[in-house]
C-alpha positions in Angstrom: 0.0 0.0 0.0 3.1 2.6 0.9 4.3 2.1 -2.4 0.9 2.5 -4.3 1.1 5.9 -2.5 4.7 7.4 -3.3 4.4 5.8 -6.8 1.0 8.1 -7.1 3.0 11.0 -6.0 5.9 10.6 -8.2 4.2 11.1 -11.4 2.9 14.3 -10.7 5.8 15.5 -9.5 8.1 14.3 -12.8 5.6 16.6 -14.6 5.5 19.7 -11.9 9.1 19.3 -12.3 9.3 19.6 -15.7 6.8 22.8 -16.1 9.4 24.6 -13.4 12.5 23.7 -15.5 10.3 25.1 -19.0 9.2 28.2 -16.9 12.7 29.0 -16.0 14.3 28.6 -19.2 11.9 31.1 -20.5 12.4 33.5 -17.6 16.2 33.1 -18.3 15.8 33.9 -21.8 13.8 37.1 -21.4 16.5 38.2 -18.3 19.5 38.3 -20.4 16.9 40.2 -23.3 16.5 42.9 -20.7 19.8 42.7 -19.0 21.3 43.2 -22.5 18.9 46.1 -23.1 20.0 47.6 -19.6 23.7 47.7 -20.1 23.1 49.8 -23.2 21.4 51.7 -21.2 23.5 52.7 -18.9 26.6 52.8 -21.5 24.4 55.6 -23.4 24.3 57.6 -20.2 27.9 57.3 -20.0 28.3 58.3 -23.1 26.3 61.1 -23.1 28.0 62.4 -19.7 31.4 62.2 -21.7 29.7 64.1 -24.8 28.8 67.1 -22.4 32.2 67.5 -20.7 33.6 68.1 -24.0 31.1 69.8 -25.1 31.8 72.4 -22.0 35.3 72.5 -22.6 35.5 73.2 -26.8 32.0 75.7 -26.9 33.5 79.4 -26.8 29.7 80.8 -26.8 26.3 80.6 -25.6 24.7 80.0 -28.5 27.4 77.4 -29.8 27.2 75.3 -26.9 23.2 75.5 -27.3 23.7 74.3 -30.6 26.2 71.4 -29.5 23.8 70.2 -27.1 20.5 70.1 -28.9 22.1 68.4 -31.2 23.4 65.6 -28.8 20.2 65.7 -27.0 18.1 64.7 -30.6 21.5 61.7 -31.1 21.0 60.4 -27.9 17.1 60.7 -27.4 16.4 58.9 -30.4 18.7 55.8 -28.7 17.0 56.4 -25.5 13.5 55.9 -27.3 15.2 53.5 -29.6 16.3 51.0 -27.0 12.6 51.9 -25.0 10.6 50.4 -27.9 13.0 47.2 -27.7 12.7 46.6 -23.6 8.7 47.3 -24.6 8.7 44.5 -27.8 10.7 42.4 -25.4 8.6 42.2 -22.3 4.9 42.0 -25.1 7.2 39.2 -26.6 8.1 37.2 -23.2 4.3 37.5 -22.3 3.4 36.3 -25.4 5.7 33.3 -25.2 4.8 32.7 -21.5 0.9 32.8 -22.6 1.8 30.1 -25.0 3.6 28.0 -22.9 1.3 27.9 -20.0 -1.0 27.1 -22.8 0.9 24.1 -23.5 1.0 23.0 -20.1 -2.7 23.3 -19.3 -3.4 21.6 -22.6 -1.3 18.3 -21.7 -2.2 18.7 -18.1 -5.8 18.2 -19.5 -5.0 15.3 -21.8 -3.4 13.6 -19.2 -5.9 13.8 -16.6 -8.6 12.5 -19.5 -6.3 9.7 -20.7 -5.7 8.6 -17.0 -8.6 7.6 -15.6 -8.1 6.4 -11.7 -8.2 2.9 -13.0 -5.6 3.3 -16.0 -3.6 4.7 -13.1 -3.8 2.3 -11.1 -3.0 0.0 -13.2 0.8 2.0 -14.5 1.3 2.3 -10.7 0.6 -1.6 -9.6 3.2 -2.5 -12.8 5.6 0.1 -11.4 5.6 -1.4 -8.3 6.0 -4.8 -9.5 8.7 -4.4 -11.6 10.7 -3.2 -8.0 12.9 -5.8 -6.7 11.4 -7.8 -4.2 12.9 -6.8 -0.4 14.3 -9.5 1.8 12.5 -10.5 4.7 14.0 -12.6 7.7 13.1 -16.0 7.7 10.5 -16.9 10.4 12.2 -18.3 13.4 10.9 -21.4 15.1 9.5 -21.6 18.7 11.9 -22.9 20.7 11.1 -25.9 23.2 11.8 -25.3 26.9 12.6 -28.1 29.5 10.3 -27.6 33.0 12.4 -28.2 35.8 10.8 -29.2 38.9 11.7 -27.8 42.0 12.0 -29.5 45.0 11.5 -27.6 48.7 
């Protein structure tokens, strides 16, 4: 009976199992998508901090160093926005996929349950169980005969 019970457990948990390791590839995948988006993010500011020192240091005028840094702030806001549409086709992307996949899962969760009913089941389980080697048991010992000894007063 013990084993009829772990073996019932153990196929669930092979598929929960399975669903985490799927749900974690895809999270991986979409991190290192916005991680990559991030680091360009933060190299642009960089950049952009760099472009403005200079640009203090060579303007001799107002109006040049207007000039100078309208023009870096069209560059580098069309990079800003540039990279903001990727993180946003990213993150409707990683939805999309995680929709599908959850999808997926409730689909063959679904199947499953409809293909197996409690008596199919059963039946997987009892073969599972039968196909386990057989453990040892002690031999039964025999009583063992005791002699009566009188006693005298």
């Amino acid at each position: 009976m013990a084993d009829f019970i772990t073996s019932s457990y153990l196929i669930p948990g092979k598929g929960s199992y399975e669903t985490l390791q799927k749900i974690s590839a895809w999270n991986v995948k979409a991190l290192a998508k916005l991680a990559g988006l991030q680091f360009e993010l933060a190299t642009l500011g960089i950049e952009t901090s760099v472009a403005q020192a200079k640009l203090l240091s060579l303007s001799n005028s107002y109006d040049q160093f207007y000039t100078h840094e309208s023009r870096l702030a069209n560059l580098y806001g069309s990079r800003i926005a540039q990279i903001s549409r990727e993180t946003t086709d990213v993150m409707f992307k990683s939805g999309d996929e995680l929709n599908t996949l959850i999808g997926s899962i409730f689909t063959a969760a679904k199947d499953g349950m409809v293909a197996k009913t409690p008596a199919v089941a059963q039946k997987q389980i009892v073969k599972a169980v039968a196909k386990r080697p057989a453990v040892n048991k002690p031999a039964a010992k025999k009583p063992v005969k005791r002699k009566l000894i009188k006693k005298t007063h």
